[in-house]
TORKOL-4160 file (C-alpha; in steps of 0.2 Angstrom, whole numbers, padded with zeros to 4 digits, m for minus):
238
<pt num="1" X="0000" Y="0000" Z="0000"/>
<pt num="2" X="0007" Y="0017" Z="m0002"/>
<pt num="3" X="0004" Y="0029" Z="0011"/>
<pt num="4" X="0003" Y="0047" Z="0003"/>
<pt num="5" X="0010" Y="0059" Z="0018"/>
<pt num="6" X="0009" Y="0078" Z="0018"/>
<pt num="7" X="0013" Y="0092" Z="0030"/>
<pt num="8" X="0003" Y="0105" Z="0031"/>
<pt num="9" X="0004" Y="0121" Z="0040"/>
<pt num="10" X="m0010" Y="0134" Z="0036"/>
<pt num="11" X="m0013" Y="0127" Z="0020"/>
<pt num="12" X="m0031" Y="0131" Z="0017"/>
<pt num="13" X="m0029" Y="0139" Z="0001"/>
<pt num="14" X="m0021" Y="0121" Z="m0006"/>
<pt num="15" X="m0022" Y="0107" Z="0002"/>
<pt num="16" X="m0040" Y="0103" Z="m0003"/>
<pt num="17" X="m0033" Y="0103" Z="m0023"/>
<pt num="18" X="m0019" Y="0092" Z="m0017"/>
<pt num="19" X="m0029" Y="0078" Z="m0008"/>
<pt num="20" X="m0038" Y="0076" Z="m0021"/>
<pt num="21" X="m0027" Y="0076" Z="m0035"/>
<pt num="22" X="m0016" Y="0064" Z="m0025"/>
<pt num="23" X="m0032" Y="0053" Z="m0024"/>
<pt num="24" X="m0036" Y="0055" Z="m0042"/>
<pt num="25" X="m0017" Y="0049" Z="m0046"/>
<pt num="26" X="m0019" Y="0036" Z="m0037"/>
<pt num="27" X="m0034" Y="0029" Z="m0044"/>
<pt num="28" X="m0027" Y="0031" Z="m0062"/>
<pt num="29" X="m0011" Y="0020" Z="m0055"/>
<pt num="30" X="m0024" Y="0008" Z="m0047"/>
<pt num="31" X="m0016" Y="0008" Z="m0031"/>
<pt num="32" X="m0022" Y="0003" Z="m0013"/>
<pt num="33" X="m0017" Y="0019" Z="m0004"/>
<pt num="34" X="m0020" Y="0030" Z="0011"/>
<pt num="35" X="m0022" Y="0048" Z="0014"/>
<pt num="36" X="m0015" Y="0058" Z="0029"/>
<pt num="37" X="m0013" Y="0076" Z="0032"/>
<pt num="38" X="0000" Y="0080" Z="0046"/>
<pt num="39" X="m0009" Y="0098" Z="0052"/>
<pt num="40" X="0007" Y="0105" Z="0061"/>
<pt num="41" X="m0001" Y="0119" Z="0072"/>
<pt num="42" X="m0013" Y="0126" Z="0059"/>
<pt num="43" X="m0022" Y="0142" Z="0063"/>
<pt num="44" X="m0033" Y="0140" Z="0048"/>
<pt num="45" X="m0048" Y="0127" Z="0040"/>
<pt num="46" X="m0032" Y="0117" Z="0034"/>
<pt num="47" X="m0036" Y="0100" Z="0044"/>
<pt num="48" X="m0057" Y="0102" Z="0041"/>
<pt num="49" X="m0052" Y="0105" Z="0023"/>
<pt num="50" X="m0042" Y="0089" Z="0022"/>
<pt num="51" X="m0055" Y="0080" Z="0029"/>
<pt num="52" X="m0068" Y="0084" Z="0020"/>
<pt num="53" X="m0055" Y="0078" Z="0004"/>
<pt num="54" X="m0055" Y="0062" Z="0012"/>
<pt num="55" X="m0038" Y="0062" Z="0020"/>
<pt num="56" X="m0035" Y="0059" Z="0038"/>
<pt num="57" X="m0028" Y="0071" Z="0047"/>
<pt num="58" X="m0013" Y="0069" Z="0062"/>
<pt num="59" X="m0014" Y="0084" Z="0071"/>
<pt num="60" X="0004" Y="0089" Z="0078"/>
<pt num="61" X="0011" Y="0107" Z="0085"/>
<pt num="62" X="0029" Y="0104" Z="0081"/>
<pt num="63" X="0033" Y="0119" Z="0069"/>
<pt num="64" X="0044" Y="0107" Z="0059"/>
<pt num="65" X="0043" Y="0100" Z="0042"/>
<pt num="66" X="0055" Y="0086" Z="0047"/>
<pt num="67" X="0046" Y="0081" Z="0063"/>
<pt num="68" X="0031" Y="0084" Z="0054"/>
<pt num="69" X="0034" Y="0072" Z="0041"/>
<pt num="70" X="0040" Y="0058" Z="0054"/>
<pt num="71" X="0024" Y="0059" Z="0064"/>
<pt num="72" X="0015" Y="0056" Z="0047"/>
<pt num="73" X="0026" Y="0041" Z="0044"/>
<pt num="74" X="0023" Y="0033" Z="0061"/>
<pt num="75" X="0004" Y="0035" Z="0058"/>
<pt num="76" X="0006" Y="0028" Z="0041"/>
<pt num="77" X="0000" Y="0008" Z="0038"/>
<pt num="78" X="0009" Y="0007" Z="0019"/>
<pt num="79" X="0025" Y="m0001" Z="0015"/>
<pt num="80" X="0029" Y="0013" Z="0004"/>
<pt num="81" X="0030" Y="0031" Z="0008"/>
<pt num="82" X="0025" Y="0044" Z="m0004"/>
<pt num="83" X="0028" Y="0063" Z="0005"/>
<pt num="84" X="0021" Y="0076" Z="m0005"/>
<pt num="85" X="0023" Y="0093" Z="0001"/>
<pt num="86" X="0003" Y="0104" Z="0003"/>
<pt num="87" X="0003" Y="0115" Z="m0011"/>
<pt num="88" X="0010" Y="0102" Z="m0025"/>
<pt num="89" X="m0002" Y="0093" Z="m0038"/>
<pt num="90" X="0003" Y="0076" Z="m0044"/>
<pt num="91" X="m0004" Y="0065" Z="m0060"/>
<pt num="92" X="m0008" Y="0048" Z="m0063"/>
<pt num="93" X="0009" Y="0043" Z="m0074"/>
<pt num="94" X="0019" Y="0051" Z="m0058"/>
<pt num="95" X="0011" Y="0039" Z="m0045"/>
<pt num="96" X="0012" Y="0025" Z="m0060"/>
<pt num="97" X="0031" Y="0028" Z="m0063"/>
<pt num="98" X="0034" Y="0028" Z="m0045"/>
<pt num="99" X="0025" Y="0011" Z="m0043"/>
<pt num="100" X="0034" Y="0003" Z="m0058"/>
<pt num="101" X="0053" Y="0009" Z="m0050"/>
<pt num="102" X="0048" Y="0003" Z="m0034"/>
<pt num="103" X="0041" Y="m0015" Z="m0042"/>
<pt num="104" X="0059" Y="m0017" Z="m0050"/>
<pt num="105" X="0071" Y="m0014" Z="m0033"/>
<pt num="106" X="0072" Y="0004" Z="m0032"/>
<pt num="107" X="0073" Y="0009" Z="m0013"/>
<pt num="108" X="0064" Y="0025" Z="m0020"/>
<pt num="109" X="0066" Y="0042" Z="m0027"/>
<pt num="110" X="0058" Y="0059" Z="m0033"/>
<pt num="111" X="0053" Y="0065" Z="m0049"/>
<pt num="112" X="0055" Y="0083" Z="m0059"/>
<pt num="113" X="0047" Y="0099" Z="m0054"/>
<pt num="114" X="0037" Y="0111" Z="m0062"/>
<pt num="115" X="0033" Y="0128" Z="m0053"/>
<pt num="116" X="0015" Y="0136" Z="m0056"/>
<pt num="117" X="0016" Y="0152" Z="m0068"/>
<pt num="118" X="0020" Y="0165" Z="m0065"/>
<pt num="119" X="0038" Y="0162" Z="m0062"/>
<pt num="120" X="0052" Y="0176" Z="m0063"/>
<pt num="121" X="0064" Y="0174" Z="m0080"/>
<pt num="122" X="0078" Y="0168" Z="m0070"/>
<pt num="123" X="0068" Y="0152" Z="m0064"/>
<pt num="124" X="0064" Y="0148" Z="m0082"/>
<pt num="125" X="0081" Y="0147" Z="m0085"/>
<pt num="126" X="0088" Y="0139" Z="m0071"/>
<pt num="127" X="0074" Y="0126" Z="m0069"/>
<pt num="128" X="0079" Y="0114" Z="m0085"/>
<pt num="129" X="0100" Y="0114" Z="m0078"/>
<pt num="130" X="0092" Y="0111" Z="m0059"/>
<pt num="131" X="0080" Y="0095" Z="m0068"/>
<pt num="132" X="0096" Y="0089" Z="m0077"/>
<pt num="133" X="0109" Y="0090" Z="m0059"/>
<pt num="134" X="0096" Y="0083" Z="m0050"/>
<pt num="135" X="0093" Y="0067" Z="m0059"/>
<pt num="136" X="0113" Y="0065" Z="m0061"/>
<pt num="137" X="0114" Y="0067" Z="m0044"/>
<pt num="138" X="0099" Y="0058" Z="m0038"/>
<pt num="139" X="0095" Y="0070" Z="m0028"/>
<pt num="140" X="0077" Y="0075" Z="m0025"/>
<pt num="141" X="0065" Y="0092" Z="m0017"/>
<pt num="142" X="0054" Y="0090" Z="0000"/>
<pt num="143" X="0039" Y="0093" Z="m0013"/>
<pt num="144" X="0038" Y="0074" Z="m0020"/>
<pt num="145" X="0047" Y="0060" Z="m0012"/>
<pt num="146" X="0045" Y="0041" Z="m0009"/>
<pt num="147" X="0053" Y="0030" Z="m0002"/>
<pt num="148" X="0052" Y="0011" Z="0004"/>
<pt num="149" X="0045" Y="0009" Z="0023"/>
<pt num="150" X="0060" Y="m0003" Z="0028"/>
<pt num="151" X="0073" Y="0009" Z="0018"/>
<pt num="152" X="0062" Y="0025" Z="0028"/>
<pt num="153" X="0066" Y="0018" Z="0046"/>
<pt num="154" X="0083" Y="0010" Z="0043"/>
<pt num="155" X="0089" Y="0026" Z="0040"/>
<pt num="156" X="0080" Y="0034" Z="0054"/>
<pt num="157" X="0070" Y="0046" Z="0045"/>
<pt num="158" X="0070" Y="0062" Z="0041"/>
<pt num="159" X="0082" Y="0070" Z="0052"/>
<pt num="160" X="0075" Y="0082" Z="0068"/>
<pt num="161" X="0089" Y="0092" Z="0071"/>
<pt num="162" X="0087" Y="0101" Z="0055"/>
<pt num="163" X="0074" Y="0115" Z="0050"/>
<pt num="164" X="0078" Y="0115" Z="0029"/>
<pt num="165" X="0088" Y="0103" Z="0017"/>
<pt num="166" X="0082" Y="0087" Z="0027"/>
<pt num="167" X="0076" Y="0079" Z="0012"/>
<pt num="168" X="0095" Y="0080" Z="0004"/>
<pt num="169" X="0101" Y="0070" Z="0020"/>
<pt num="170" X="0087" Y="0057" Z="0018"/>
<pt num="171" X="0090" Y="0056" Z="m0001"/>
<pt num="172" X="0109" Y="0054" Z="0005"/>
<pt num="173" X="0104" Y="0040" Z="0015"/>
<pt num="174" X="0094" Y="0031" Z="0005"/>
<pt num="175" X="0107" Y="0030" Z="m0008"/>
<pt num="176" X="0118" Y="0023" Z="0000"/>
<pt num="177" X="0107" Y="0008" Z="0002"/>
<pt num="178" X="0102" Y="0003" Z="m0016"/>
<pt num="179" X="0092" Y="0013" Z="m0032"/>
<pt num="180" X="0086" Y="0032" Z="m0030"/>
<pt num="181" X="0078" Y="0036" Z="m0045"/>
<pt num="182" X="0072" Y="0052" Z="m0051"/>
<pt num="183" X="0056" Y="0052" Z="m0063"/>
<pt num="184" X="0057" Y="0059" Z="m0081"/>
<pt num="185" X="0036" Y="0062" Z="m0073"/>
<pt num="186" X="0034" Y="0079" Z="m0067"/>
<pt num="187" X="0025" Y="0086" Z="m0051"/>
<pt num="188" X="0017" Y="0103" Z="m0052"/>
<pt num="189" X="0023" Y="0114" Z="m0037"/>
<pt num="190" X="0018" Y="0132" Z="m0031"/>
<pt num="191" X="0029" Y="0144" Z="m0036"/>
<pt num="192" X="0023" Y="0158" Z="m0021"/>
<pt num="193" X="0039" Y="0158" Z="m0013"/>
<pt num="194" X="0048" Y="0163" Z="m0032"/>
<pt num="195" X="0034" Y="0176" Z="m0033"/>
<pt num="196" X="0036" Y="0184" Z="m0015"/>
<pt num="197" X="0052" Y="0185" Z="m0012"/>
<pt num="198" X="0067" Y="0192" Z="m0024"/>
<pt num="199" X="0081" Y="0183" Z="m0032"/>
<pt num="200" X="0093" Y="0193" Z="m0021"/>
<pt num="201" X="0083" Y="0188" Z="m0005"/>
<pt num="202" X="0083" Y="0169" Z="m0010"/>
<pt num="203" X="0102" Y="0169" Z="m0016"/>
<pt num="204" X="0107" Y="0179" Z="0001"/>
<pt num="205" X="0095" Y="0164" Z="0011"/>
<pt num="206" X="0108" Y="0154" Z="0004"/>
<pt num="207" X="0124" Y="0161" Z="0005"/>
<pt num="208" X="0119" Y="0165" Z="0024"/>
<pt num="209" X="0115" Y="0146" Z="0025"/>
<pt num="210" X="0130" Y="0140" Z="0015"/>
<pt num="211" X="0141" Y="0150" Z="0025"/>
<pt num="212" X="0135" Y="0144" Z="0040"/>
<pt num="213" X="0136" Y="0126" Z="0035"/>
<pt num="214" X="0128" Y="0114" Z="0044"/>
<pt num="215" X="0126" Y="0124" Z="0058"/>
<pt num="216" X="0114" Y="0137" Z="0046"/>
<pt num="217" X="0100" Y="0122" Z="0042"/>
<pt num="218" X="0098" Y="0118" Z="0062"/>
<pt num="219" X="0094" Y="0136" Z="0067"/>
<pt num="220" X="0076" Y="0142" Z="0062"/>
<pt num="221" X="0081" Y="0160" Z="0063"/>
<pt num="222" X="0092" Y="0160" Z="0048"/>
<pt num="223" X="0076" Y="0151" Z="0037"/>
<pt num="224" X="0062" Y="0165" Z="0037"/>
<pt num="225" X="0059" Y="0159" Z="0019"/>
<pt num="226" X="0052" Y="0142" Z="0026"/>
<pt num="227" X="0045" Y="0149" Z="0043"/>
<pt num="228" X="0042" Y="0164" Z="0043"/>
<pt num="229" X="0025" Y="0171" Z="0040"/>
<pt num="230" X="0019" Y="0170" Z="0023"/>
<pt num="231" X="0018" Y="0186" Z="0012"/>
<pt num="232" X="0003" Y="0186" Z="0001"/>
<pt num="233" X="0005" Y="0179" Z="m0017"/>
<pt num="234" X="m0005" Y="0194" Z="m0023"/>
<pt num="235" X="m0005" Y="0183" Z="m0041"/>
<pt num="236" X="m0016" Y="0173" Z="m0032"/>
<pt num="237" X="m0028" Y="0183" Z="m0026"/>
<pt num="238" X="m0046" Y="0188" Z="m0033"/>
């Protein structure tokens, strides 16, 4: 069975869209699957929204997309983890690509990303090179991920100590312990964060984290782009 896990924190304006989509998808795949929302500390209709998708909703206050994502895992029944992050769309041929890897020996993998429109120029640019290193390097984003239960816990997880660029370690991981495969399938992904924030705020995020090193992903206060209060997608308003 695959279990379908996704953090949410006030996530009104999407989550209902990905439930279903991921429902939908896996329909199209014919799989046996389950739903479940992780509601980390949501102030909005996030968790009545995801019910009324048909997920089930864990309800946490961690603050954490690392810890939110384990709590999903230990609530999960399936023998394959799919984490799919709130405001992400996937299709039937992902969740059939990801089935057919898993089936031939892949201890799991990712698949490439496509952001929402509009996007800035530069993203347009960078996003084909970013595909391409990606699948060379068998590296995969927080927004699509799955992985084999066994693989999942031998592994420990995702790691808690860090606030950002805890799928990169669990990718690492995995690796190390058989086939990562990243889908030629696409996910469709929000692009907000492109929109409301600048190139130069995004690149100095990660300089200041990169300078830092480890040190800058396990203190939240260098990574207001992830925690900090969200700024309006005005795009995305009426």
């Amino acid at each position: 069975m695959l279990s379908f896990i996704v953090p949410a924190h006030d996530e009104e304006a999407s989550i209902e869209a990905t439930v279903v989509a991921i429902a939908a998808a896996a329909r199209v795949s014919g799989a046996v699957h389950e739903i479940i929302v992780v509601d980390d500390a949501s102030t909005d209709r996030t968790a009545a929204l995801a019910r009324g998708a048909g997920a089930r909703v864990v309800a946490v206050d961690l603050r954490q997309i690392a810890a939110a994502r384990n709590a999903g895992a230990r609530a999960a029944r399936g023998d394959v983890f799919v984490f799919v992050d709130a405001d992400t769309l996937i299709a039937g041929d992902v969740v059939t690509g990801l089935v057919r890897v898993m089936a031939e020996g892949a201890v799991g993998g990712g698949a490439a990303v496509r952001f929402d429109e509009p996007t800035p120029r530069w993203v347009r640019l960078v996003l084909p090179f970013s595909i391409w290193l990606a699948r060379r390097l068998r590296f995969t984003g927080g927004c699509f991920l799955f992985c084999a239960r066994d693989a999942f816990e031998a592994v420990g997880g995702f790691d808690e100590t860090l606030f950002a660029s805890e799928e990169l370690r669990l990718c690492r991981l995995l690796r190390a312990r058989g086939e990562f495969v990243i889908l030629r399938e696409a996910v469709l992904t929000s692009g907000r964060k492109l929109r409301t924030y600048t190139g130069w705020e995004i690149l100095g995020a990660m300089l200041r984290i990169a300078l830092a090193g480890h040190a800058g992903v396990k203190d939240r206060t260098r990574l207001g782009i992830w925690y900090d209060p969200r700024r309006p997608d005005r795009t995305r308003l009426p």
